[in-house]
C-alpha positions as MATLAB code, in Angstrom:
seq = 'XXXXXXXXXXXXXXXXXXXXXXXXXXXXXXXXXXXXXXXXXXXXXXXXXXXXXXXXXXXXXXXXXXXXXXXXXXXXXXXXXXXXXXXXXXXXXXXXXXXXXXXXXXXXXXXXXXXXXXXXXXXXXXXXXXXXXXXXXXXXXXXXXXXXXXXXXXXXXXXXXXXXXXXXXXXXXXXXXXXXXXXXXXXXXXXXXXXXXXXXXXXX';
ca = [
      23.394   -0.980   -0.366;
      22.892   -2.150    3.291;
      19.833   -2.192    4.942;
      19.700   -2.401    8.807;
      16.490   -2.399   11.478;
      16.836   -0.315   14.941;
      14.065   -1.676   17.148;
      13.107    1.614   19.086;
      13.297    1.193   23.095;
      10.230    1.122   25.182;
      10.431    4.518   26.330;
      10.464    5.540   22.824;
       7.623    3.552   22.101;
       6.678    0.668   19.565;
       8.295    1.910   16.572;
      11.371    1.177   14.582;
      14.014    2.493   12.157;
      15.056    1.454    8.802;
      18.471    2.517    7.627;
      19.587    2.550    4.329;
      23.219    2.788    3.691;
      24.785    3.775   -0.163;
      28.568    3.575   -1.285;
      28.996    7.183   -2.672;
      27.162    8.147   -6.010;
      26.910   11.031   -7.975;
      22.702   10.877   -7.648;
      21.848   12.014   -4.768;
      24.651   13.682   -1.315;
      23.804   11.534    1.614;
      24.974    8.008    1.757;
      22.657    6.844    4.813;
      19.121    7.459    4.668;
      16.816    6.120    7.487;
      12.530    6.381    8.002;
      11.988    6.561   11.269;
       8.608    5.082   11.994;
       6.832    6.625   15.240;
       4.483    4.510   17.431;
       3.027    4.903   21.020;
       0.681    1.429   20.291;
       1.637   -1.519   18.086;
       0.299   -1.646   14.575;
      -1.198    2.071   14.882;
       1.798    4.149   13.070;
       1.852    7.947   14.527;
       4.094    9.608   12.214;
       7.201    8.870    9.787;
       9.906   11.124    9.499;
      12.842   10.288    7.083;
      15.871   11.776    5.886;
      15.665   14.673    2.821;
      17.322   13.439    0.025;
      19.208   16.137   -1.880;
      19.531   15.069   -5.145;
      21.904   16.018   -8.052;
      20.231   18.043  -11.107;
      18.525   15.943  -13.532;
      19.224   12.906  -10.920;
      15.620   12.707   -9.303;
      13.835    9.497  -10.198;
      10.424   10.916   -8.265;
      10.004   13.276  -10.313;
       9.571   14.180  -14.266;
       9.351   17.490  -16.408;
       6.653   17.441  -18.613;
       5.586   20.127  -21.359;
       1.981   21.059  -20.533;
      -0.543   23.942  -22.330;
      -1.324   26.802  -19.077;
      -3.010   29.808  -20.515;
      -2.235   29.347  -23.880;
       1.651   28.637  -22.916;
       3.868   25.709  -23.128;
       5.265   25.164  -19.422;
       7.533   22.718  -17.607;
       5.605   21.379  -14.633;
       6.936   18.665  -12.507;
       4.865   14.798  -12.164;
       4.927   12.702   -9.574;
       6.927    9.171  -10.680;
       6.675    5.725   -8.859;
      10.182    5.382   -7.400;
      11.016    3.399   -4.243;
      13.082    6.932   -3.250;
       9.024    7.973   -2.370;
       9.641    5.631    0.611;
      11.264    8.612    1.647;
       8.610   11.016    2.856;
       7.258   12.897    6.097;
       3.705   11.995    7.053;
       2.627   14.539   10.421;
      -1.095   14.775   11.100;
      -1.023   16.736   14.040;
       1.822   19.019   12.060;
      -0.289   18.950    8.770;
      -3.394   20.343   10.940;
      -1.742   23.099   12.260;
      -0.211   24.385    9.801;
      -3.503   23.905    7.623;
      -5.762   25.874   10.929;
      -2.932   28.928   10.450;
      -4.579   29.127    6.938;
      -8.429   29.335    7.512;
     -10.959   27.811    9.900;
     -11.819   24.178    9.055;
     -15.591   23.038    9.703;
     -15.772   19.505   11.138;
     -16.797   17.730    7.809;
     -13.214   19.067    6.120;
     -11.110   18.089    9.289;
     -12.521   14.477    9.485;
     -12.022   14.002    5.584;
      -8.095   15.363    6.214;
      -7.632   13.152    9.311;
      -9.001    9.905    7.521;
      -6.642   10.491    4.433;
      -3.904   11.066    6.642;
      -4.665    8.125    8.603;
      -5.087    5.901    5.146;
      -1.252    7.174    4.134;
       0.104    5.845    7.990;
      -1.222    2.924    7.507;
       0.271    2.200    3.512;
       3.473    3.224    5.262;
       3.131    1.144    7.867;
       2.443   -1.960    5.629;
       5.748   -0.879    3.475;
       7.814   -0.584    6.197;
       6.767   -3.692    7.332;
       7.543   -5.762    4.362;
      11.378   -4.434    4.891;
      11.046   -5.319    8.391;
       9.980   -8.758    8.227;
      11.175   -9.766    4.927;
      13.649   -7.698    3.321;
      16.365   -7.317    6.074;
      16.471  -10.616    6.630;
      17.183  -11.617    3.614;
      18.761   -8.321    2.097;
      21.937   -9.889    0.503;
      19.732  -12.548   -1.333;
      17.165   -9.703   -2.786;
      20.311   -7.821   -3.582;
      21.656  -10.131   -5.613;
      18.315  -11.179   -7.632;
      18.708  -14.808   -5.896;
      14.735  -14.393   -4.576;
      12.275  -12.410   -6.547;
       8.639  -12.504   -6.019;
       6.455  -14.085   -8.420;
       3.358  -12.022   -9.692;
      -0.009  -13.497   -9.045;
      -1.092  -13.930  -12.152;
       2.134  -15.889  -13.035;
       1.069  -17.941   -9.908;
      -2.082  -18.930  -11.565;
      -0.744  -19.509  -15.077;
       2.137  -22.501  -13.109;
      -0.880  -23.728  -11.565;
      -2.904  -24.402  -14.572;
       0.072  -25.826  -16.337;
       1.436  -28.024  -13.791;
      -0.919  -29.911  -10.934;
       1.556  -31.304   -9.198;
       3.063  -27.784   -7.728;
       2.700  -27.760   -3.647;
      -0.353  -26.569   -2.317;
      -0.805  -23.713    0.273;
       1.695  -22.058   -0.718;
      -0.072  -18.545   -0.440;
      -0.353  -15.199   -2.791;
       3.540  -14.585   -2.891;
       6.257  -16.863   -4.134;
      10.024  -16.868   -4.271;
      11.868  -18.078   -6.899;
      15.186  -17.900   -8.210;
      16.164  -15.818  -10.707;
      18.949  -14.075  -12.344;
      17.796  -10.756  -12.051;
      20.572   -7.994  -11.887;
      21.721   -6.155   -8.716;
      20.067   -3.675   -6.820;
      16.677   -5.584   -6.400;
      16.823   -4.283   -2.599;
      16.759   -0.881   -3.559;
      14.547   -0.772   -6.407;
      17.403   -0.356   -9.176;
      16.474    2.730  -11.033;
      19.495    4.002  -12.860;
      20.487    2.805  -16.161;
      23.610    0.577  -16.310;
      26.296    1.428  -19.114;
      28.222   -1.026  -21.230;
      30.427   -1.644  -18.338;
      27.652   -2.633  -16.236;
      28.290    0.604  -13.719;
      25.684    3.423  -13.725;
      25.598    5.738  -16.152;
      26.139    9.746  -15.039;
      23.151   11.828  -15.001;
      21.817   13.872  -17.595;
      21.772   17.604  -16.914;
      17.610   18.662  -17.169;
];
């Protein structure tokens, strides 16, 4: 996987693009996916609009079947999973509110509670997007490989204790080598088969 940053022009504004490019899998049909993140100020994210992944059956990570009791009945529902494919996603506020007004009349109190959650979810992506931005794409091949991971805090603290002579100031987030396995860029989701190459999906 490639990752590659497209500062937007100032015309266009203060935002960027991220664009993800994949050799050709049997998971999901496109093999470049990009998040375009929209901003007319610096810092203050307007919308993100990214590519629709269409995914092969039974070859969603983001999602899960589960068995669950709905008037008396045994039903498949789908759940929400942590994947780093939910990078992926649309957030509109000025969209989401007119579609919602087509629906029914909003007082004030409901339209300030929408606006604030949508405003909370810009700013998460925001922060995400940065972290690629500023410290992923510049050092994409060595995540890739597993040659920099970052440390958890609470490992952080546990080094500390046992060794006092570790530098000092040296913040929340570490990197270390490792020998983790490929695909630490992309959040490596698939199981690997003897061979080391993904296994195929399983038909849901």
């Amino acid at each position: 996987m490639n990752i590659e940053l497209d500062l937007h022009s100032k015309e266009k504004g203060e935002g960027y693009d991220l664009i993800f490019t994949f050799e050709s899998n049997n998971y999901f049909k496109e093999t470049v996916l990009k998040k375009e993140l929209l901003m007319k100020h610096k810092g203050i994210l307007d919308k993100c609009v990214s590519t629709k992944i269409t995914w092969s059956d039974g070859c969603n990570p983001t999602t899960k079947k589960q068995k669950k009791k709905k008037k008396g009945k045994k039903v498949n529902v789908e759940v929400k999973q942590d994947s780093f494919f939910n990078f992926f996603c649309d957030i509109d506020p000025e969209a989401a509110e007119k579609d919602e007004k087509k629906d029914k009349k909003e007082d004030e109190d409901e339209g300030s509670e929408m606006e604030d959650d949508d405003y909370q979810k810009l700013q998460d992506e925001l922060e995400m997007a940065d972290q690629f931005k500023d410290d992923l794409v510049p050092l994409a091949l060595e995540y890739y490989l597993g040659v920099i991971e970052i440390e958890e805090d609470s490992d952080l603290e546990e080094d500390d204790e046992g060794d006092d002579s570790d530098d000092k100031g040296t913040g929340d987030k570490k990197k270390k080598k490792g020998k983790k396995g490929p695909g630490g860029a992309g959040g490596q989701e698939f199981p690997l088969g003897p061979d080391g190459k993904p296994q195929e999906c399983k038909q849901q």
